[in-house]
N, CA, C and O atoms as a CHARMM CRD file, in Angstrom:
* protein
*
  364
    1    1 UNK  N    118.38500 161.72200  21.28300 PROA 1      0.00000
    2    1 UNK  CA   118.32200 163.10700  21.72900 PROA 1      0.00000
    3    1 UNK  C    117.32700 163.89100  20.87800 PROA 1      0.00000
    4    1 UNK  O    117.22600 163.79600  19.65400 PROA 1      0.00000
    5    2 UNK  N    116.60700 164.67500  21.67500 PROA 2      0.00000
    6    2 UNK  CA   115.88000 165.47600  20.80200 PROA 2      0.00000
    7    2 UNK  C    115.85400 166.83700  20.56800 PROA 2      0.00000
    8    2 UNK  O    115.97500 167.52700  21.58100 PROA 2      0.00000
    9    3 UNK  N    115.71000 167.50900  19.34900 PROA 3      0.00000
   10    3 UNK  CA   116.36100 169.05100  19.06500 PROA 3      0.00000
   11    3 UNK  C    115.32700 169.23300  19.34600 PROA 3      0.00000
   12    3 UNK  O    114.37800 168.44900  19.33300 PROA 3      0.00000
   13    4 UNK  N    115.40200 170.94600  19.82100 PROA 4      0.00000
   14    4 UNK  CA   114.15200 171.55200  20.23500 PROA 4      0.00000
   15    4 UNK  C    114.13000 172.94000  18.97500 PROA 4      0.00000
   16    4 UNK  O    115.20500 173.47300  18.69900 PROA 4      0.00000
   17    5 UNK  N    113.16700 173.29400  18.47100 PROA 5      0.00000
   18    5 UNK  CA   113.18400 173.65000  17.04800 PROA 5      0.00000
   19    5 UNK  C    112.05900 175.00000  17.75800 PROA 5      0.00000
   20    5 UNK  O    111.04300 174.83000  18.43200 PROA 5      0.00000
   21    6 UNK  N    112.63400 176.19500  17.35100 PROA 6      0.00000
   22    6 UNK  CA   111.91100 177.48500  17.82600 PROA 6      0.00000
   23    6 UNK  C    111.33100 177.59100  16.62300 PROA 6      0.00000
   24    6 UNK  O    111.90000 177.44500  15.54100 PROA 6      0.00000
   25    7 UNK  N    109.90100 177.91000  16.85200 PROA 7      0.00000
   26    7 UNK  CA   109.36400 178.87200  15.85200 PROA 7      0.00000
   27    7 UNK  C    109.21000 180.27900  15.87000 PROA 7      0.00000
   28    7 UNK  O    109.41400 180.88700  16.92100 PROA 7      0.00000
   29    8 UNK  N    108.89700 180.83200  14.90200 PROA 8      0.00000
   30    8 UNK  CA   109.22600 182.04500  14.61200 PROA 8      0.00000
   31    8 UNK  C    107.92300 182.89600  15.73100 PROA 8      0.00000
   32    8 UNK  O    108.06700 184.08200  16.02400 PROA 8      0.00000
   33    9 UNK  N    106.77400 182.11400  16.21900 PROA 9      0.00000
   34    9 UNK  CA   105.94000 182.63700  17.35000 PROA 9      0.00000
   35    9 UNK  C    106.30500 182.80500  19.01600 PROA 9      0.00000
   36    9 UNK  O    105.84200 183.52600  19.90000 PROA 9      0.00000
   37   10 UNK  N    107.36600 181.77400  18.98300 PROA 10     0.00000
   38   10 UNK  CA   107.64100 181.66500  20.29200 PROA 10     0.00000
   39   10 UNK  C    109.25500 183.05000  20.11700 PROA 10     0.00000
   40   10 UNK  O    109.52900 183.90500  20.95900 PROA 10     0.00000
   41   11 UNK  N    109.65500 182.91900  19.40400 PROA 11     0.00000
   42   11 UNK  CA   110.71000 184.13500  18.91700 PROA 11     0.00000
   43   11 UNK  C    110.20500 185.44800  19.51000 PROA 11     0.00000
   44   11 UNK  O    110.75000 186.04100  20.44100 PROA 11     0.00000
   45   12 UNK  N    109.04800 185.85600  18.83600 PROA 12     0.00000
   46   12 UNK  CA   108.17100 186.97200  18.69000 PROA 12     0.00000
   47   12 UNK  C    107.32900 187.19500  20.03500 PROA 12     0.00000
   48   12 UNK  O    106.89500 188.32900  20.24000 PROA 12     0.00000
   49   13 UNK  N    107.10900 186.32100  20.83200 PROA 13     0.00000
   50   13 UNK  CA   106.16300 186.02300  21.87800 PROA 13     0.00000
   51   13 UNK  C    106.48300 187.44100  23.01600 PROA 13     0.00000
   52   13 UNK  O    105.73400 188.17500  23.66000 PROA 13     0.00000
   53   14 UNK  N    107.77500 187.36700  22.87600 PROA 14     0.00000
   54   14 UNK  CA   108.18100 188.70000  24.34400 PROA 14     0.00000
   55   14 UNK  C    107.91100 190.23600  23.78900 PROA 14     0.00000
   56   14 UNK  O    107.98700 191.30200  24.40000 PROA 14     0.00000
   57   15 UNK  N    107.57000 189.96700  22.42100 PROA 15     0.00000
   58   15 UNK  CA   107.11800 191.66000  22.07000 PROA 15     0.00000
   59   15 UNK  C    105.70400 191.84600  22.74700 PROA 15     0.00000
   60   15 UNK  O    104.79100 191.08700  23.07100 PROA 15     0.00000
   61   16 UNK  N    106.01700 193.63700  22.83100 PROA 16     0.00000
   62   16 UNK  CA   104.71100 194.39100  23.24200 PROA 16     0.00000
   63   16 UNK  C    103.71100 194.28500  22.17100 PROA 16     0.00000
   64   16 UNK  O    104.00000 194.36100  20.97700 PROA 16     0.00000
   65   17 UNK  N    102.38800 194.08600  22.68800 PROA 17     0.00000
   66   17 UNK  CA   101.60500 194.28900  21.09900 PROA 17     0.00000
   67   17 UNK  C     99.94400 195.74300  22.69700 PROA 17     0.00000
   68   17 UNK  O     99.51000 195.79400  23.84800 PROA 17     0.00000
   69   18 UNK  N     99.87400 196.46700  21.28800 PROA 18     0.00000
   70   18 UNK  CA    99.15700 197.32100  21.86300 PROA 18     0.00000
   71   18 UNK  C     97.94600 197.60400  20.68800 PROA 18     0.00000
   72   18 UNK  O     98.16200 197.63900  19.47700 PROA 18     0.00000
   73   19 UNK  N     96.88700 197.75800  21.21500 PROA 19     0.00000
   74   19 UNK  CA    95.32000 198.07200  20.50600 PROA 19     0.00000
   75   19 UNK  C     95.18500 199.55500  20.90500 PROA 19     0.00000
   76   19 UNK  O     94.97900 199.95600  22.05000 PROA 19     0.00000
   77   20 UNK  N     95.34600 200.40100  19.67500 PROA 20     0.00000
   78   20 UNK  CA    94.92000 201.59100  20.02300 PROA 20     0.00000
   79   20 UNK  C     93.85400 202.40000  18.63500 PROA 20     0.00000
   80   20 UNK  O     92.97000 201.88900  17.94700 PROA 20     0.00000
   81   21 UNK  N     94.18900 203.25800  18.63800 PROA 21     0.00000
   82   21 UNK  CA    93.02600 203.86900  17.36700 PROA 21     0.00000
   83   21 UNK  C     94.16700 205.08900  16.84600 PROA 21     0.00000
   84   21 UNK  O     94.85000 205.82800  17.55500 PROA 21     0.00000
   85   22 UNK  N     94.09800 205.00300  15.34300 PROA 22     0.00000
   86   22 UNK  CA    94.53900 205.61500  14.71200 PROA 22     0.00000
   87   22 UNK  C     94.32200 206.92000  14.53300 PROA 22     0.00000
   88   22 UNK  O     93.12300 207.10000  14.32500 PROA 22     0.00000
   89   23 UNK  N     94.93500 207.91200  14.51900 PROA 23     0.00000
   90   23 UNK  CA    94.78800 209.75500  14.77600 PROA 23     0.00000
   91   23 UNK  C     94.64400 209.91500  13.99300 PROA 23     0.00000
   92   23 UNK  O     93.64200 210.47500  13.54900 PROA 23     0.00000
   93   24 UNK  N     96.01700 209.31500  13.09100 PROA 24     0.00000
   94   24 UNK  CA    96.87700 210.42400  11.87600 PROA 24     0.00000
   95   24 UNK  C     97.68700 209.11500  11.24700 PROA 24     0.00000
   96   24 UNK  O     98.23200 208.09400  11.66400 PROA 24     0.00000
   97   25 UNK  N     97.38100 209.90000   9.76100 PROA 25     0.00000
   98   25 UNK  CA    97.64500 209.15200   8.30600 PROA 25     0.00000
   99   25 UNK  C     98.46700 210.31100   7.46800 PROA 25     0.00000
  100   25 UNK  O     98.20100 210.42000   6.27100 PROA 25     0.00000
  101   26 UNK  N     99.28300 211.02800   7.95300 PROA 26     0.00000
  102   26 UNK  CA    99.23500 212.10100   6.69000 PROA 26     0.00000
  103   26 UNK  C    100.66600 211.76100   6.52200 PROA 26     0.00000
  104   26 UNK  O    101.11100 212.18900   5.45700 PROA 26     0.00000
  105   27 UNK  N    101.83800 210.88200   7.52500 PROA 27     0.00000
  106   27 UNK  CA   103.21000 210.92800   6.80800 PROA 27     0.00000
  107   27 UNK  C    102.81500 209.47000   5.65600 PROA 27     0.00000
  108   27 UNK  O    101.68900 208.97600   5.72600 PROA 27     0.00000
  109   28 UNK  N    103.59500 209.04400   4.90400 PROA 28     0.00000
  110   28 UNK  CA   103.51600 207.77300   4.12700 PROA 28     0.00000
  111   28 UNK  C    104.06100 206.90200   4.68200 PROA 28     0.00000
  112   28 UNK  O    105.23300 207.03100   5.03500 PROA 28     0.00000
  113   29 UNK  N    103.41500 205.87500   4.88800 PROA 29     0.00000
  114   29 UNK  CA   104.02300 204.86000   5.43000 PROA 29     0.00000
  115   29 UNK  C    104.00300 204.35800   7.00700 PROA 29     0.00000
  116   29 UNK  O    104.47900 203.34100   7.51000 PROA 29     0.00000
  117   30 UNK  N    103.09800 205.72300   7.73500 PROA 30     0.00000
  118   30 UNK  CA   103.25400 205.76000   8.43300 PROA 30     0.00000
  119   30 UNK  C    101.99000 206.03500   9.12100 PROA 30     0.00000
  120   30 UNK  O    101.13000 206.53100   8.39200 PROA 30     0.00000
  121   31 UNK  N    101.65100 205.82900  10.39200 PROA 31     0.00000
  122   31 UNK  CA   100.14900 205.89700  10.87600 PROA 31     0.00000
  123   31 UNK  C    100.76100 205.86800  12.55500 PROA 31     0.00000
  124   31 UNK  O    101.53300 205.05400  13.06200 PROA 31     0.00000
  125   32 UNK  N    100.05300 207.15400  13.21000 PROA 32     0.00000
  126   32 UNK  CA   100.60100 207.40800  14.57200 PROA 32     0.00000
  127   32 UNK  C     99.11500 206.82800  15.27800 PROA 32     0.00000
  128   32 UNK  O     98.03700 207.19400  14.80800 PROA 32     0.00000
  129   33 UNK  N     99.18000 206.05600  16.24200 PROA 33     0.00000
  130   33 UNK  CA    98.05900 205.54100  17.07900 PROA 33     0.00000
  131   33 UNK  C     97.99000 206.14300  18.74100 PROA 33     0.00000
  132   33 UNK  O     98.87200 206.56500  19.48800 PROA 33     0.00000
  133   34 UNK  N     96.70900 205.98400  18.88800 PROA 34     0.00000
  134   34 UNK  CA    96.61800 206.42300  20.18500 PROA 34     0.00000
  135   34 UNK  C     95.97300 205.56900  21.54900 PROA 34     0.00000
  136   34 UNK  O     94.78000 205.74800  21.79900 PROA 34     0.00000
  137   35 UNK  N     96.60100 204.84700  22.23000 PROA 35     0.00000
  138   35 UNK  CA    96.41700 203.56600  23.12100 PROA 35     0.00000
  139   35 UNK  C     95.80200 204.34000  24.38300 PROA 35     0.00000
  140   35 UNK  O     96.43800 205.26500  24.88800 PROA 35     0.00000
  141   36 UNK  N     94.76100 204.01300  24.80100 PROA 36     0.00000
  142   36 UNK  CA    94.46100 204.40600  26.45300 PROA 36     0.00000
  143   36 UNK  C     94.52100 203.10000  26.98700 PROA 36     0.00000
  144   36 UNK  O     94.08700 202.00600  26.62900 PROA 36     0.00000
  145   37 UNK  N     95.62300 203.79900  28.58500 PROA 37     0.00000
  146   37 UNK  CA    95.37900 202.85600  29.42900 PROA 37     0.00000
  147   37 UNK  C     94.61600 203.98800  31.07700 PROA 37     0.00000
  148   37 UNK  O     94.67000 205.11800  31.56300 PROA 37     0.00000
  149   38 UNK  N     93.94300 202.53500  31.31000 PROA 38     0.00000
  150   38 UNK  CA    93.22800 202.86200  32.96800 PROA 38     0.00000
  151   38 UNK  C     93.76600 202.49700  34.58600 PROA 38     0.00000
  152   38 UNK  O     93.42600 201.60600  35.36400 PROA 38     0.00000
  153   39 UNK  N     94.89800 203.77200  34.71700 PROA 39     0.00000
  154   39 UNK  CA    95.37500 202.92100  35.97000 PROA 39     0.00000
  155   39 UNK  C     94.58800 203.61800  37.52500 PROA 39     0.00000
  156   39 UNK  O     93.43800 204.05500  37.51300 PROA 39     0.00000
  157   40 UNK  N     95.05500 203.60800  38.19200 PROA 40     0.00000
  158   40 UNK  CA    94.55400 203.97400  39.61100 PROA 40     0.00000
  159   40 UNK  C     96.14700 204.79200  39.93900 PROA 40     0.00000
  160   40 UNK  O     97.30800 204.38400  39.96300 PROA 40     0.00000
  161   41 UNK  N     95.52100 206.08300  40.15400 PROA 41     0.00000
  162   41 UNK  CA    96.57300 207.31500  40.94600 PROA 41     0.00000
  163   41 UNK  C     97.51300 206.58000  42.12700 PROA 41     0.00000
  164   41 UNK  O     96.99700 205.88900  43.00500 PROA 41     0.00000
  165   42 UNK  N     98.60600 206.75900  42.05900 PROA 42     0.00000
  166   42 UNK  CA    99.44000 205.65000  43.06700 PROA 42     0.00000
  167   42 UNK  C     98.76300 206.96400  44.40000 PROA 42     0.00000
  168   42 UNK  O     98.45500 206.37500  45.43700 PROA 42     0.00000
  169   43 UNK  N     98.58200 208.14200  44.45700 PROA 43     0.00000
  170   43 UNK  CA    98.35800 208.19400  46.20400 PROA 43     0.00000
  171   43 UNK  C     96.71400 208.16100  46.15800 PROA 43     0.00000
  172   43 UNK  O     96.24600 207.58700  47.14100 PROA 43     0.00000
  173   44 UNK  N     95.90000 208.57100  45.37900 PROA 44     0.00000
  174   44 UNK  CA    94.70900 208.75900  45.81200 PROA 44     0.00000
  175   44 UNK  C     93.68400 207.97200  45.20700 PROA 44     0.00000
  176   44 UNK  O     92.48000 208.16300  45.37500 PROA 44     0.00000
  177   45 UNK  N     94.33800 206.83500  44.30000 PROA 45     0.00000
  178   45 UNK  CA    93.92700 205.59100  43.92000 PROA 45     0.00000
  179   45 UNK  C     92.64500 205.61000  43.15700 PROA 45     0.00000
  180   45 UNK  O     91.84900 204.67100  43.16400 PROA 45     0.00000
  181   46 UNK  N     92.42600 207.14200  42.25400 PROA 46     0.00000
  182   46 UNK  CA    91.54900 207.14700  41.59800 PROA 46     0.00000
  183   46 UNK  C     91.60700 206.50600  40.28200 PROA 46     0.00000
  184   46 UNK  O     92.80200 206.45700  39.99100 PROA 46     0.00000
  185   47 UNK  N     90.83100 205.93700  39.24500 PROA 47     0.00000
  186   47 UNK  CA    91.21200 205.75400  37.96000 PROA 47     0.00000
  187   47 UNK  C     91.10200 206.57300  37.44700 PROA 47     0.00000
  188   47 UNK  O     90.13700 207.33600  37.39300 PROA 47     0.00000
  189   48 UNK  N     92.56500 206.62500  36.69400 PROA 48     0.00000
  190   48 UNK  CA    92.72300 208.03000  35.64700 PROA 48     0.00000
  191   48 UNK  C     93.63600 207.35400  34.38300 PROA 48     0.00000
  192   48 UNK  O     94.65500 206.67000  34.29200 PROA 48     0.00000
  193   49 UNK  N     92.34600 208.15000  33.18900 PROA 49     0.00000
  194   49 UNK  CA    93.21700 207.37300  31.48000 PROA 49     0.00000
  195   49 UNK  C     94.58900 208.36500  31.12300 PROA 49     0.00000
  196   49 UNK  O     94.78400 209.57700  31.03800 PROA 49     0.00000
  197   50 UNK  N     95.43100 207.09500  30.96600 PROA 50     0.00000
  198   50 UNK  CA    97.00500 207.82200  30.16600 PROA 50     0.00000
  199   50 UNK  C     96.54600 207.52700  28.79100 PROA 50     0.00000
  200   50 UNK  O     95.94200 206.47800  28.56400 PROA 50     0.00000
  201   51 UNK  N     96.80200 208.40900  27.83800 PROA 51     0.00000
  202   51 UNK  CA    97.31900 208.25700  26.58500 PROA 51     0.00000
  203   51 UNK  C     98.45700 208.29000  26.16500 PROA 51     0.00000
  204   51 UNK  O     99.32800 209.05800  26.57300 PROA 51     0.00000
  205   52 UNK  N     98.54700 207.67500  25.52400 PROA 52     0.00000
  206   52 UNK  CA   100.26200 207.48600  25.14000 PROA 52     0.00000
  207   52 UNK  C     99.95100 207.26200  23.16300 PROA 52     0.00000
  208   52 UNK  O     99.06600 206.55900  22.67500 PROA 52     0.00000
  209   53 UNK  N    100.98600 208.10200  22.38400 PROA 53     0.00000
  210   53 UNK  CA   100.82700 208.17700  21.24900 PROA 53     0.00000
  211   53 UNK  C    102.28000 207.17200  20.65700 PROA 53     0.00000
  212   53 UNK  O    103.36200 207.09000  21.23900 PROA 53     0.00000
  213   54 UNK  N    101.99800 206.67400  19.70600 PROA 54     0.00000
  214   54 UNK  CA   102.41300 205.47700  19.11200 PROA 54     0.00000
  215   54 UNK  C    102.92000 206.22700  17.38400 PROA 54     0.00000
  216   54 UNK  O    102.08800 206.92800  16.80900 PROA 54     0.00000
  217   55 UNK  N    104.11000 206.01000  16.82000 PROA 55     0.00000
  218   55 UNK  CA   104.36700 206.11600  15.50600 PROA 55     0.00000
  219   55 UNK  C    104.60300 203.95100  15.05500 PROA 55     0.00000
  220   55 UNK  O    105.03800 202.89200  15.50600 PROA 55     0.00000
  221   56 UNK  N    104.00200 204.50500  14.03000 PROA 56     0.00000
  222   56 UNK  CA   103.92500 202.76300  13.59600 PROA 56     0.00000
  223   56 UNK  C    104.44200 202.57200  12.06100 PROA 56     0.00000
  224   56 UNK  O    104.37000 203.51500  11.27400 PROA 56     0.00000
  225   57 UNK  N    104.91200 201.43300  11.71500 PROA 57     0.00000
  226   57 UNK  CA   105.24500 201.20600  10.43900 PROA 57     0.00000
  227   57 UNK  C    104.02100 200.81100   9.52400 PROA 57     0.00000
  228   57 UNK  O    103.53800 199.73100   9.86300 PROA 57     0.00000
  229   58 UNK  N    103.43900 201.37000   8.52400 PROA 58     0.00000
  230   58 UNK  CA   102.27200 200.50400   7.26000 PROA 58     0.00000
  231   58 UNK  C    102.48400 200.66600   5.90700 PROA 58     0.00000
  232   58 UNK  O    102.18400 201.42100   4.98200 PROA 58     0.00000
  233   59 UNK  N    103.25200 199.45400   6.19700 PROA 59     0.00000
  234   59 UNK  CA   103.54000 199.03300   4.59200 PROA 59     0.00000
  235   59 UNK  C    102.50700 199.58500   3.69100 PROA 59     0.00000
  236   59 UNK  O    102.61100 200.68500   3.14800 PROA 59     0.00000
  237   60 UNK  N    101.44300 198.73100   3.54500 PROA 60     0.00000
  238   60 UNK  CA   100.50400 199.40300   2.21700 PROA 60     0.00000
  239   60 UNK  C     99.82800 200.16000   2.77700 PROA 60     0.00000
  240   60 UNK  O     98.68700 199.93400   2.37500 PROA 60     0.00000
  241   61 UNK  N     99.80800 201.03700   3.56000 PROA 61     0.00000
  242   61 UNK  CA    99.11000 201.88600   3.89200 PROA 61     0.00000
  243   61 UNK  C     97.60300 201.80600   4.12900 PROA 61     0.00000
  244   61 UNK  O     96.76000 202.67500   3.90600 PROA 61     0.00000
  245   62 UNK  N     97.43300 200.49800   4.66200 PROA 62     0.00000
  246   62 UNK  CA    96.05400 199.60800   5.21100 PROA 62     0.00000
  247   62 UNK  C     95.14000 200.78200   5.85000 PROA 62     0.00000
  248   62 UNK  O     94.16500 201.36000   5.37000 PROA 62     0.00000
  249   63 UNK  N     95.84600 200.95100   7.20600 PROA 63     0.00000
  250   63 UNK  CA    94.84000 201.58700   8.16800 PROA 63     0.00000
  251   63 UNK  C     94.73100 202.94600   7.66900 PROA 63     0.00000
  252   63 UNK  O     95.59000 203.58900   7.06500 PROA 63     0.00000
  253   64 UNK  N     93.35800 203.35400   8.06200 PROA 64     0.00000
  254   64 UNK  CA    92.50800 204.29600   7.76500 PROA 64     0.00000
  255   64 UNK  C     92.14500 205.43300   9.21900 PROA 64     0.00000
  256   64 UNK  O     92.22500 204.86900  10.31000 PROA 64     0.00000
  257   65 UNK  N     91.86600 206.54700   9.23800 PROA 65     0.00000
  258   65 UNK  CA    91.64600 207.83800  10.17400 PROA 65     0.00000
  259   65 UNK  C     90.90300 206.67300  11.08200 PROA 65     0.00000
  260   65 UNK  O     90.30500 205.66600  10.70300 PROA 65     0.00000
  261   66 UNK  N     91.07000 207.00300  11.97200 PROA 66     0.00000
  262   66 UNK  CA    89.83500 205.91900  13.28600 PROA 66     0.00000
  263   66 UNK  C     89.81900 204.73800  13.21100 PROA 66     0.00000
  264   66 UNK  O     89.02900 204.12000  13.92400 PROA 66     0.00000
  265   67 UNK  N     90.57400 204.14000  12.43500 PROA 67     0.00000
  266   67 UNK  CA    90.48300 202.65100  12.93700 PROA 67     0.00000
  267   67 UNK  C     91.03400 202.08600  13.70100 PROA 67     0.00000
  268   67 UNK  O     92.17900 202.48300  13.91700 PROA 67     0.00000
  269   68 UNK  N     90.55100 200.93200  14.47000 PROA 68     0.00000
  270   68 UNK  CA    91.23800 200.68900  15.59200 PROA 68     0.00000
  271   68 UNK  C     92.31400 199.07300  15.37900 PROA 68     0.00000
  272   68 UNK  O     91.80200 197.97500  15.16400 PROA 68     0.00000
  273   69 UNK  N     93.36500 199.23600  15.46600 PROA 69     0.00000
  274   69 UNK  CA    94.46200 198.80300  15.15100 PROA 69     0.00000
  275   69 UNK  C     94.81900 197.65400  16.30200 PROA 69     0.00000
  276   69 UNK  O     94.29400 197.59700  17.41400 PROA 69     0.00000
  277   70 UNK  N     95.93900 196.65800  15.72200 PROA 70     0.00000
  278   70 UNK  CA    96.70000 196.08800  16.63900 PROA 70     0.00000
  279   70 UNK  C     98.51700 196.21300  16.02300 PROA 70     0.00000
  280   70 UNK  O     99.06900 195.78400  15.01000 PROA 70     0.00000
  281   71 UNK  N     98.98500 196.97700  17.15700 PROA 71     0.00000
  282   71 UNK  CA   100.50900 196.91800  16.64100 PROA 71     0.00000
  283   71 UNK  C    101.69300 196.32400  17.29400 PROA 71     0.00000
  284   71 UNK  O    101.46600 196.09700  18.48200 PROA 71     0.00000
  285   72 UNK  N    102.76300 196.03000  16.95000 PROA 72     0.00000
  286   72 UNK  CA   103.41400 195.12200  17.54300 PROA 72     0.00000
  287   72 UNK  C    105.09700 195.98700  18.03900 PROA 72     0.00000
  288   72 UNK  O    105.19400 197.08500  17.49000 PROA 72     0.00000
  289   73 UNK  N    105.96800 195.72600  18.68700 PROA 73     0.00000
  290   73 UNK  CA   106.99400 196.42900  18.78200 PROA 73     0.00000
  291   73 UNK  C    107.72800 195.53300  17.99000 PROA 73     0.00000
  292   73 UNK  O    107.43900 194.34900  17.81300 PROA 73     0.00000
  293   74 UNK  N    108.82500 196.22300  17.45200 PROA 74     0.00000
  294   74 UNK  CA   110.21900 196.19300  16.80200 PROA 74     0.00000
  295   74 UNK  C    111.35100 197.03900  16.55000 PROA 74     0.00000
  296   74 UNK  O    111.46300 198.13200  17.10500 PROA 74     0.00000
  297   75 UNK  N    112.28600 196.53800  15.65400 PROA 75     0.00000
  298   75 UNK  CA   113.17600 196.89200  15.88700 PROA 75     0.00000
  299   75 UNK  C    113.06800 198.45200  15.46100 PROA 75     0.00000
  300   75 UNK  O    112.15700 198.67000  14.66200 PROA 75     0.00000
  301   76 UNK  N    113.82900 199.56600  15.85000 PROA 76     0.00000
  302   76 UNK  CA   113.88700 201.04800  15.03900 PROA 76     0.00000
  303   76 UNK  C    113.95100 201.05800  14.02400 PROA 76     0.00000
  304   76 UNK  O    114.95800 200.66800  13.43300 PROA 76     0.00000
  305   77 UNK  N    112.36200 201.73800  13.13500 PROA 77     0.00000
  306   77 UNK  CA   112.72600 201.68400  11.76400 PROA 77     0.00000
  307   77 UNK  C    112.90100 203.43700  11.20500 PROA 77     0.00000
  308   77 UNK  O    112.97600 203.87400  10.05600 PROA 77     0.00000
  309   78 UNK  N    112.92100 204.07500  12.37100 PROA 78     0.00000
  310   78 UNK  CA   113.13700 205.58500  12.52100 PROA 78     0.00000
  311   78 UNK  C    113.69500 206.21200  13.40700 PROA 78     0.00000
  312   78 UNK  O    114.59300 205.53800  13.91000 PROA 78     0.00000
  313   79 UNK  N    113.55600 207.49700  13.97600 PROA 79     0.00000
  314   79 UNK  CA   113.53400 208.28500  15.17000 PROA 79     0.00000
  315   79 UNK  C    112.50900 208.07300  15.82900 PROA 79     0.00000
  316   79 UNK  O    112.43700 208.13700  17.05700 PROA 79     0.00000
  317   80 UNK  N    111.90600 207.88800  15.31600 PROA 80     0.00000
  318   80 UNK  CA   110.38900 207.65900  16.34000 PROA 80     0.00000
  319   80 UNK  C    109.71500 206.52800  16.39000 PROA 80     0.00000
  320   80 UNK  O    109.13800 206.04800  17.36600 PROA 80     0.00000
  321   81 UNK  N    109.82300 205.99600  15.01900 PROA 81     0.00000
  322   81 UNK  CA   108.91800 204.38000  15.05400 PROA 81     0.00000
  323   81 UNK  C    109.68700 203.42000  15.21200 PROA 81     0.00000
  324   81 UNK  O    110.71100 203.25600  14.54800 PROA 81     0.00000
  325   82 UNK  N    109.20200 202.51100  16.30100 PROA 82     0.00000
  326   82 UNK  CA   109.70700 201.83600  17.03400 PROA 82     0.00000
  327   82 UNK  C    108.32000 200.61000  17.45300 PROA 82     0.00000
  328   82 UNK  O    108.12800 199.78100  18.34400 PROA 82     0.00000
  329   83 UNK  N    107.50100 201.14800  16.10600 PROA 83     0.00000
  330   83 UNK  CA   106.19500 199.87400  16.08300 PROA 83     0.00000
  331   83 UNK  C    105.83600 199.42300  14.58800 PROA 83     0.00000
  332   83 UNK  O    106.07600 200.01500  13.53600 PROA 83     0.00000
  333   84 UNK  N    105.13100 198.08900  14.82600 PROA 84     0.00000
  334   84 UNK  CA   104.57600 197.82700  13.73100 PROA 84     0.00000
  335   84 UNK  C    102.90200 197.82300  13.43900 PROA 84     0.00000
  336   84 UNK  O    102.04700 197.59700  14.29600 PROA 84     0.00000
  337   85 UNK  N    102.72700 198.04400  12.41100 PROA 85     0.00000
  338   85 UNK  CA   101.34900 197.15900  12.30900 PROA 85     0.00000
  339   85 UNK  C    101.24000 195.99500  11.74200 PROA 85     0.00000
  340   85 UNK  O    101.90900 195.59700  10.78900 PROA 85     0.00000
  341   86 UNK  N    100.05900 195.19000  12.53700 PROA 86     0.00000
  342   86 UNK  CA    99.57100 194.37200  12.51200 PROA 86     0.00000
  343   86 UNK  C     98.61700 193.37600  11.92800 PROA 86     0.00000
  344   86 UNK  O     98.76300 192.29400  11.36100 PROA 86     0.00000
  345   87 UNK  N     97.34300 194.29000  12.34100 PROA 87     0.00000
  346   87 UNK  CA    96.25400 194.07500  11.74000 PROA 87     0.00000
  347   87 UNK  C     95.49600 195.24400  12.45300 PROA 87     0.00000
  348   87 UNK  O     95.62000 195.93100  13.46700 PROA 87     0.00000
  349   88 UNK  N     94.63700 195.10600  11.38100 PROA 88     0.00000
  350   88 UNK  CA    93.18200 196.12800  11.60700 PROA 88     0.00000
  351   88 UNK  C     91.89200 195.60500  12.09900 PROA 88     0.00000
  352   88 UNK  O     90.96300 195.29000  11.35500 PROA 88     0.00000
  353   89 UNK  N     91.87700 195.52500  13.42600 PROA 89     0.00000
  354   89 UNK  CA    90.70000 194.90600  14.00900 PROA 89     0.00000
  355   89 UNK  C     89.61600 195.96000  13.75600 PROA 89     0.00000
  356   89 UNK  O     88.64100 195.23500  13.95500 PROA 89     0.00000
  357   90 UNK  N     89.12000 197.10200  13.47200 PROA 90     0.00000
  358   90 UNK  CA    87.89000 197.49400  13.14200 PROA 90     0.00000
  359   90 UNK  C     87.67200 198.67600  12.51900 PROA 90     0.00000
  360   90 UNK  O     88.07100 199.63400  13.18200 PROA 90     0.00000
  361   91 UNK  N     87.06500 199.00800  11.23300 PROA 91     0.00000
  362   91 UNK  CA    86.72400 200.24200  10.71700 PROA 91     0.00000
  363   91 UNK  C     86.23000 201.23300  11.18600 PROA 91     0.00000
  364   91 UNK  O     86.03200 202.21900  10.47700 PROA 91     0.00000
């Protein structure tokens, strides 16, 4: 018989992960991002950008004003943050 052995990627696999750009640095610890998405108007089927603003967890306080980020969802580590960071894909 053979055990089937999860790793900790396939665990993690059903989280949201979102690329957005960083606003705001001013709480500690903390870095709020800003994700655009491009959908099409459900009646008049134009493309129109949503923004949607993001509170995120940063440990060492990595990301910087404008950088553009990758963050991941988890568990509530606040009232509001309900993300992580990731990594910093670009200065």
């Amino acid at each position: 018989m053979e055990q089937l052995v999860e790793s900790t990627d396939h665990v993690r696999g059903n989280r949201k992960e979102r690329v957005g750009q960083v606003v705001s640095v001013k709480n500690s610890k903390t870095i709020i991002v800003e994700s655009e998405t491009r959908v099409p108007h459900p009646r008049f089927r134009k493309i129109v950008k949503q923004i949607k603003r993001f509170h995120a967890h940063d440990e060492e306080s990595v990301a910087k004003l404008g950088d553009t980020v990758l963050i991941m969802e988890s568990r509530p580590l606040s009232k509001l943050k309900r993300w992580r960071l990731v990594e910093v894909i670009a200065h």
